[in-house]
C-alpha positions as CSV (number, residue, x, y, z in Angstrom):
1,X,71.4,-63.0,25.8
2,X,68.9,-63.1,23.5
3,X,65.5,-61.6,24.0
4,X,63.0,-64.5,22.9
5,X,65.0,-66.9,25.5
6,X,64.3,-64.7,28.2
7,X,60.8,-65.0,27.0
8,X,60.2,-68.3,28.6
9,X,60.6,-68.4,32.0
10,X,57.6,-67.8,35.0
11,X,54.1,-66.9,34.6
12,X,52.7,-63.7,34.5
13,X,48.9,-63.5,33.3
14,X,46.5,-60.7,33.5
15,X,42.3,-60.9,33.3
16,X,40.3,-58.8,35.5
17,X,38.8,-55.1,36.3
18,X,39.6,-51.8,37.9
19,X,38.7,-48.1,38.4
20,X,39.4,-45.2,37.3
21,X,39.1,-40.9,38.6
22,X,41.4,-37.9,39.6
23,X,42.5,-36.9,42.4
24,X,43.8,-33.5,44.3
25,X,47.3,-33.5,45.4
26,X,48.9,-31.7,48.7
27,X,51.6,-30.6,46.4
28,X,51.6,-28.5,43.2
29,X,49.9,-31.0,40.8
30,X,52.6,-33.5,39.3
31,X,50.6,-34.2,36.3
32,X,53.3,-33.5,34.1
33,X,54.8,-37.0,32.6
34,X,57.7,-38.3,35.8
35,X,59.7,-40.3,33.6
36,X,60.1,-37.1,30.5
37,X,63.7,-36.7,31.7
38,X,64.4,-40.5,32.0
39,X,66.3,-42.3,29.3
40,X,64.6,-44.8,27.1
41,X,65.4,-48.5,28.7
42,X,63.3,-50.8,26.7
43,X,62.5,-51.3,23.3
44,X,59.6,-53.2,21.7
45,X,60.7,-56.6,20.0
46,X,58.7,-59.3,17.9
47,X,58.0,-62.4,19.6
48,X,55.8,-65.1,17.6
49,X,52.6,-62.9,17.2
50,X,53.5,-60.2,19.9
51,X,54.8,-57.2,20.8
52,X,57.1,-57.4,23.8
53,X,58.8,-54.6,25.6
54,X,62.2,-56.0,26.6
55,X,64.1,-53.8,29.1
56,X,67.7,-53.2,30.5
57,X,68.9,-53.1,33.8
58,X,72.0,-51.4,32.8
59,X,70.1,-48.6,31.6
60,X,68.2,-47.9,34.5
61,X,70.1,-44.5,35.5
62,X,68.5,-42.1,37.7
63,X,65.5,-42.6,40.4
64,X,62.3,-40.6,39.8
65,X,60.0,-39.6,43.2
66,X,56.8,-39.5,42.0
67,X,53.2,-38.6,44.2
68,X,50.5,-41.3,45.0
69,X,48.0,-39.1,43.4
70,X,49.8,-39.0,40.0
71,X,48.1,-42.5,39.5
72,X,45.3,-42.8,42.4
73,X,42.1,-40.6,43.5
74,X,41.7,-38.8,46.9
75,X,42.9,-41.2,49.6
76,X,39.8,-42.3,52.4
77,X,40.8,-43.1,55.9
78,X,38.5,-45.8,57.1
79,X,38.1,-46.5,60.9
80,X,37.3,-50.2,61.6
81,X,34.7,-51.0,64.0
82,X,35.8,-51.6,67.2
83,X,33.7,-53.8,69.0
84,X,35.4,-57.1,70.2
85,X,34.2,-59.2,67.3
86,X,35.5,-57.3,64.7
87,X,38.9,-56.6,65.8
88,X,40.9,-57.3,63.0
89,X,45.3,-58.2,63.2
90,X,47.4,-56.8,60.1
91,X,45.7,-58.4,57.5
92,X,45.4,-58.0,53.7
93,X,41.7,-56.2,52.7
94,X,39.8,-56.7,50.0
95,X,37.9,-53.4,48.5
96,X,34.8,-53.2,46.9
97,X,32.0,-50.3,46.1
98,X,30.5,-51.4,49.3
99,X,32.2,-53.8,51.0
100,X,35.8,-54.3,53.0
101,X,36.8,-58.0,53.6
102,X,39.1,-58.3,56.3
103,X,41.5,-61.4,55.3
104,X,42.6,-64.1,57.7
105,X,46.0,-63.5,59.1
106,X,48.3,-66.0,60.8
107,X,47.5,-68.4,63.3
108,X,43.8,-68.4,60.7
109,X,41.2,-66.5,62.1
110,X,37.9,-65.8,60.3
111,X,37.6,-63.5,57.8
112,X,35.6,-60.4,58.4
113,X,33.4,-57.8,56.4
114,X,32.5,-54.8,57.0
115,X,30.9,-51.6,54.7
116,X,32.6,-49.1,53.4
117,X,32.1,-47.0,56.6
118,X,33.7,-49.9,58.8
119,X,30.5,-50.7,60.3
120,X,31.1,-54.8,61.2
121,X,28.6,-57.1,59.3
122,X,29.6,-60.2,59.9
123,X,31.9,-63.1,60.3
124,X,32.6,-65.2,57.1
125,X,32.3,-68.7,57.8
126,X,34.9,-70.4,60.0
127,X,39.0,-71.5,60.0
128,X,39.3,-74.5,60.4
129,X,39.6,-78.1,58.5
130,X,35.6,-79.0,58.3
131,X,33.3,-78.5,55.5
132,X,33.5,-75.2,54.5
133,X,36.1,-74.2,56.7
134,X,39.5,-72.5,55.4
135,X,42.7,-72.1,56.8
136,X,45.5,-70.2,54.4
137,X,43.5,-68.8,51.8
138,X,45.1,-67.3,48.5
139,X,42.6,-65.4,46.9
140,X,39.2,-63.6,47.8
141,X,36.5,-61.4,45.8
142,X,33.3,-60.1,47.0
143,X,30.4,-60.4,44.2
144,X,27.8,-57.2,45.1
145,X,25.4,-58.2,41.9
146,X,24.6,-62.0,43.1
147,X,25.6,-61.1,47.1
148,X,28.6,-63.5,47.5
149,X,31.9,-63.8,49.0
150,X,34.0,-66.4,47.3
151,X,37.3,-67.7,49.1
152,X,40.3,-69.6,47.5
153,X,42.1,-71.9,49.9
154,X,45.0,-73.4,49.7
155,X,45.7,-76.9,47.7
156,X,41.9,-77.1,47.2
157,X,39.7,-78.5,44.2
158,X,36.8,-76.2,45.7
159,X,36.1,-72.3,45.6
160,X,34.2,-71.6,48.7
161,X,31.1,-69.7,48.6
162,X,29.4,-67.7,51.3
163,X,26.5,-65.2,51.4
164,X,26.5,-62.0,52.7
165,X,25.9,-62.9,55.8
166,X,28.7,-65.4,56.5
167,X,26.7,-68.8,56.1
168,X,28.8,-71.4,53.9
169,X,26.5,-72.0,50.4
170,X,27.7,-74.9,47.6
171,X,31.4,-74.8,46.9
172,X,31.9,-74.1,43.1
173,X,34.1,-77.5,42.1
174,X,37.5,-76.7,40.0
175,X,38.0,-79.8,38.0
176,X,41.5,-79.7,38.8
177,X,43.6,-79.2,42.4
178,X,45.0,-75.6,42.9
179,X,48.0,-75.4,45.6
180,X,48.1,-71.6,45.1
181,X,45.6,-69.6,43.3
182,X,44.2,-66.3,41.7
183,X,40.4,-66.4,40.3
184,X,37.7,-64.2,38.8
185,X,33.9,-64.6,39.3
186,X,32.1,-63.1,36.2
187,X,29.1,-62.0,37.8
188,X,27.3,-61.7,34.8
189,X,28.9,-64.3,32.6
190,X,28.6,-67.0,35.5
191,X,31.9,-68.1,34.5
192,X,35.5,-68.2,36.5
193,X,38.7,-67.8,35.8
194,X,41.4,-69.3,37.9
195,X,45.1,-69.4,37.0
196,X,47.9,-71.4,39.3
197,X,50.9,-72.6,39.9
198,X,52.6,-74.4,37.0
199,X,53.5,-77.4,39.1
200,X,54.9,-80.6,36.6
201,X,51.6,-82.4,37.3
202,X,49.5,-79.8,37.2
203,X,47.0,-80.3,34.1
204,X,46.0,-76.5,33.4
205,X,48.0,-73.3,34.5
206,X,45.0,-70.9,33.6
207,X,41.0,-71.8,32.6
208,X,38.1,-70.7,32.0
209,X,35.2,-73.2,33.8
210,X,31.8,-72.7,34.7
211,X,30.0,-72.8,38.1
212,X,29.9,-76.8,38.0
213,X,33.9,-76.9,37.3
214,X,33.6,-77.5,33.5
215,X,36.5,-76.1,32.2
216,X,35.6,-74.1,29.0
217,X,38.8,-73.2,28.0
218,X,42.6,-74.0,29.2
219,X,46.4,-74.0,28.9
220,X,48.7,-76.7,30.0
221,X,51.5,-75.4,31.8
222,X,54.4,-76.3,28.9
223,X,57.4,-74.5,29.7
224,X,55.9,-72.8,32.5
225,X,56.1,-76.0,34.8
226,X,58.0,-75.8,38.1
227,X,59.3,-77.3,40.6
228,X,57.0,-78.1,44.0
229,X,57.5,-75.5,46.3
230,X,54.2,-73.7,47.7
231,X,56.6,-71.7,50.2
232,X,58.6,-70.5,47.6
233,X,56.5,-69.7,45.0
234,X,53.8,-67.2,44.7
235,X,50.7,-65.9,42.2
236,X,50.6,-62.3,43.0
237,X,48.6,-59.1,41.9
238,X,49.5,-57.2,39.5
239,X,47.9,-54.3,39.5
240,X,45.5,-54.0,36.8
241,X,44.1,-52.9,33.6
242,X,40.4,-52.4,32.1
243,X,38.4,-55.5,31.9
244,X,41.3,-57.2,33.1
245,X,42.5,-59.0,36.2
246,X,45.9,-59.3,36.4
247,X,48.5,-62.2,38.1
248,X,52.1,-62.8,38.5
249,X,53.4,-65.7,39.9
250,X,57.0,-65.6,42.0
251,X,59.6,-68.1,41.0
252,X,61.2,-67.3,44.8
253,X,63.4,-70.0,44.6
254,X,65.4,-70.1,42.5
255,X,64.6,-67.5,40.3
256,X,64.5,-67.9,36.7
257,X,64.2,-65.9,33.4
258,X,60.5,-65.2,32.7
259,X,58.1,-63.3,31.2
260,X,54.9,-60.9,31.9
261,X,52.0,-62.7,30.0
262,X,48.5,-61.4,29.5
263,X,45.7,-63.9,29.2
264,X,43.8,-63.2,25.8
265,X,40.5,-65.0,27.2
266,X,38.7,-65.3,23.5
267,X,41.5,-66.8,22.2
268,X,43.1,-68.5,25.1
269,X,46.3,-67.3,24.6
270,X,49.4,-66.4,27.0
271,X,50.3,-63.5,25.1
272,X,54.4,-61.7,26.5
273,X,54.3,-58.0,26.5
274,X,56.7,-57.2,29.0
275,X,60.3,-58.7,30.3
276,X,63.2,-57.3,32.3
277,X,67.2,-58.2,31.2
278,X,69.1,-58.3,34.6
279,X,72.5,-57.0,34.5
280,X,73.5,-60.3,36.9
281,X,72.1,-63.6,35.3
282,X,74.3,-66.4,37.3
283,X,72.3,-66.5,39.7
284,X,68.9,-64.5,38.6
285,X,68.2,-62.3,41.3
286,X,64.9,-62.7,43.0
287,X,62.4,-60.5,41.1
288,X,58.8,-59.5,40.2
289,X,56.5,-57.7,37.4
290,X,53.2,-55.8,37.9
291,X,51.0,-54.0,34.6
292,X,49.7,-50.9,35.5
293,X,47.6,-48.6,33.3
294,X,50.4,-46.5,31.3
295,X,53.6,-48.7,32.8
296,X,54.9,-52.0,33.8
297,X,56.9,-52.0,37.4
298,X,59.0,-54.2,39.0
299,X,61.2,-55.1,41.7
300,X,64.6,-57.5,42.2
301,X,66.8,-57.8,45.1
302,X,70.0,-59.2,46.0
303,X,70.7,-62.6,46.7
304,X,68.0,-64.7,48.6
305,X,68.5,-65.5,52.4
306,X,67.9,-69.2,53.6
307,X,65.1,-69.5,56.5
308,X,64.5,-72.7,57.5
309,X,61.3,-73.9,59.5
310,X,59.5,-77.0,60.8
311,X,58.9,-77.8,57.1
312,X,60.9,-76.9,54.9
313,X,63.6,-74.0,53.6
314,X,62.1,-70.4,52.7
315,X,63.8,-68.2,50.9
316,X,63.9,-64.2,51.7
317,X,65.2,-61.4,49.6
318,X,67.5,-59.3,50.1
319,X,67.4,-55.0,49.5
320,X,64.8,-54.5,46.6
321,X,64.9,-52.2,44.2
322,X,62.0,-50.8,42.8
323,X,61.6,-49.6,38.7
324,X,59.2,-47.8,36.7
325,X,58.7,-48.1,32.6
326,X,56.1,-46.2,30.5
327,X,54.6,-48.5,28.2
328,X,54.8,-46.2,25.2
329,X,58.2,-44.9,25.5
330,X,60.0,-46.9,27.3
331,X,61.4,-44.5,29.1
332,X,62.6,-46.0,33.0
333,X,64.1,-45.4,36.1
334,X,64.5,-46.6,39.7
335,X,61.5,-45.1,41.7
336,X,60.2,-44.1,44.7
337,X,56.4,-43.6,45.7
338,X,55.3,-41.3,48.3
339,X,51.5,-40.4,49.9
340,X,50.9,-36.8,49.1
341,X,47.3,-37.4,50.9
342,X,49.6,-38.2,53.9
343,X,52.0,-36.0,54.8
344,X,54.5,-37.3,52.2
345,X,55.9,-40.2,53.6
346,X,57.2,-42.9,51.5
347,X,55.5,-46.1,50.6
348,X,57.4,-49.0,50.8
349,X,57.6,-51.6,47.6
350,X,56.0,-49.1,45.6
351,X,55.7,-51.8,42.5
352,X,53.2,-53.9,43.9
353,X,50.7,-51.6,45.5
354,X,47.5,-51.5,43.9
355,X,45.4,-54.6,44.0
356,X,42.3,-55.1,41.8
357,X,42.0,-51.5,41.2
358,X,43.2,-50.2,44.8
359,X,45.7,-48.9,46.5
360,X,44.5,-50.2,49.8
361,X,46.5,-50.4,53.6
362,X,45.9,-52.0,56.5
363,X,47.2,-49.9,59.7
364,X,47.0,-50.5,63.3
365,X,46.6,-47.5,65.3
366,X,49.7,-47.3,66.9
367,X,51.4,-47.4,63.9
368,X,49.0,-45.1,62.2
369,X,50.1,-42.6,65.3
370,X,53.7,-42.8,64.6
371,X,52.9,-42.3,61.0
372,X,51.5,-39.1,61.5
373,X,54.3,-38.3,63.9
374,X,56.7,-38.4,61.3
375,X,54.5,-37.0,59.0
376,X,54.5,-34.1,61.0
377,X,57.9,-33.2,61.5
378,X,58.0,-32.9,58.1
379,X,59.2,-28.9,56.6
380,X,57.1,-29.6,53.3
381,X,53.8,-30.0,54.8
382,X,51.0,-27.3,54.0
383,X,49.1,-25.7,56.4
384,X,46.0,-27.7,55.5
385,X,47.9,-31.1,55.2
386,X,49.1,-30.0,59.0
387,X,45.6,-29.4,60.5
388,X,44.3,-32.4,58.3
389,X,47.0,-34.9,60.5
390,X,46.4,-33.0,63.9
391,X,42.8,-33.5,63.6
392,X,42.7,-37.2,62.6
393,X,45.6,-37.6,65.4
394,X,43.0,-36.5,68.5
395,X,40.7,-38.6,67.3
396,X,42.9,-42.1,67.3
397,X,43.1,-44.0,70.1
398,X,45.4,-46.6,70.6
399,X,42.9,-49.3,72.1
400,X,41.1,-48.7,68.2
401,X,40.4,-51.6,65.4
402,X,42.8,-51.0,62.6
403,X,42.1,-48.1,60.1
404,X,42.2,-48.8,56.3
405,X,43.5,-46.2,53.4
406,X,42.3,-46.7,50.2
407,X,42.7,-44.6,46.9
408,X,41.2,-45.8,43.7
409,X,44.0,-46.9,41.1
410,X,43.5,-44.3,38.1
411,X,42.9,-45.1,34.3
């Protein structure tokens, strides 16, 4: 099928910021390139103004196992306070120098902050329906230079604002109705960028506003536009690059052809640099991009599996595979992740780990326990790694908040 076709399918936009640092490794030190003995998958092709790297399914041969540390510093263990108010369920949490925002989970609870040390600070606003209330809530960032927490509900023409100390302040208007959305506070700029979903009668996809909802600058979601379907379709992290925040929505259902885009934000331009050729087009498998520093990853699965619920059909994947391409080469495989800070065990959905610059999980303790069980049991642990997981097992105690791992995403 021809390349610039399958050029023009979902969104994929990237605009925002991350970190960067080395890191030790339990293991010998991997720094040696993972994908040298892979074969080259992908070639660069010209489409319009761009260079896009177009890669093959079919040519995805082997599977690489590569060590967390290989792209992220030294892993922290943080341990959540525990005291009745801060209890926290399996939640998403958003990282900052200072700060850990504990996100809602489901039936919508608060959401939470804490420091880095998992002292509890506060409670951030309320759930609920009222005036500054949220329910389902897409997107958060935490602004340390102006002392804000900024929350993006669902199907709202308002970006919540709160202090520091959980009071609602002034919602930031949009100018335009978001179902789902991803945004990015300028601190310094005063300015926001939001992308969305590409819905038919949705007038923007990305902008650029300011803090009264002025857009600045915009896209209209030409052949981006989809179908209604906020269960079924999702804007997700990728990770990210420098100066750059990144997005990628999920056509769930049904999956289409697309493209990863990167948001050129003095130009205002949706500029493709990455798509994947499936080996099985009729029907498209289920799929995702995310831009990392040095390589684009993705996932796809096997057909989708009907749910149905009180409101409508959602769709589930099926098995996911996982792949890995270096930008420069192209070289790619199938891949597997694994935390050589932890005792080696293998990280599920590897593609879509870090998050604005993080590699960040939430664990409850129990589950934290049997990871280090496992971990354990293990023949390839080191001495040090050993004594390292019997210690911070003793210390856990299953009554505990949850703990949080974070490792900072690497340049």
């Amino acid at each position: 099928m021809d390349t610039t076709t399958k050029l023009l399918g979902g969104l994929f936009i990237t605009t925002m910021a991350m970190s960067c640092g080395t890191g030790t490794q339990e293991q010998s030190a991997k720094e040696e390139d993972p994908l040298a003995n892979s074969p080259v998958v992908g070639q660069f092709v010209q489409v319009g103004d761009n260079q896009v790297l177009s890669c093959e399914q079919k040519l995805l041969v082997d599977t690489v196992s590569i060590p967390l540390s290989y792209f992220a510093e030294e892993l922290e263990i943080v341990k959540l306070d525990d005291r009745d108010e801060a209890i926290v369920g399996q939640t998403a949490i958003t990282v900052s120098d200072n700060y850990l925002l504990a996100h809602s989970g489901y039936p919508p609870t608060a959401f939470k902050l804490f420091d880095r040390k998992g002292t509890f600070l506060t409670t951030v606003g309320a759930a609920g329906q009222g005036p500054g209330e949220y329910q389902a809530v897409s997107d958060a960032q935490i602004d340390e230079l102006n002392q804000r927490i900024y929350l993006m509900p669902w199907q709202s023409d308002k970006l919540l604002v709160f202090d520091m100390q959980g009071k609602a302040l002034e919602p930031i208007p949009l100018g335009s109705r978001c179902p789902k959305a991803r945004f990015y506070v300028d601190p310094v700029k005063e300015t926001i960028t939001v992308a969305t979903l590409p819905w038919k009668d949705t007038p923007a996809v990305v902008w650029i506003q300011d803090m009264t909802g002025k857009h600045l600058k915009e896209i209209a979601p030409g052949h981006l536009k989809a179908e209604h379907d906020t269960f079924n379709q999702e804007l997700m992290y990728s990770s990210t690059l420098p100066d750059a925040f990144n997005y990628c929505l999920y056509l769930m259902f049904p999956p289409r052809v697309d493209s990863l885009y990167q948001y050129d934000m003095e130009k205002n331009q949706l500029n493709p640099v990455f798509t994947f050729n499936h080996t099985t087009i009729d029907p498209v498998p289920w799929h995702g991009y995310f831009e990392w520093p040095n390589h684009y990853t993705g996932e796809f699965s096997g057909p989708p599996v009907e749910r149905k619920t009180d409101i409508a059909k959602v769709y589930t994947p099926g098995e996911t595979f996982s792949y890995i391409i270096d930008k420069k080469s192209g070289k790619g495989a199938y891949f597997k992740l694994y935390n050589d800070y932890f005792g080696n065990l293998d990280i599920s959905r590897p593609d879509g780990i870090f998050n604005k610059g993080y590699f960040v999980r939430s664990i409850e303790p129990g589950n934290l326990l049997t990871d280090i069980e496992n971990a354990l049991k293990r023949q390839d642990l080191s001495e040090a790694m050993r004594k390292k997981l019997t210690d911070l097992e003793s210390t856990i105690g299953e009554n505990d908040n949850n703990y949080v791992m974070i490792a900072k995403l690497k340049k």
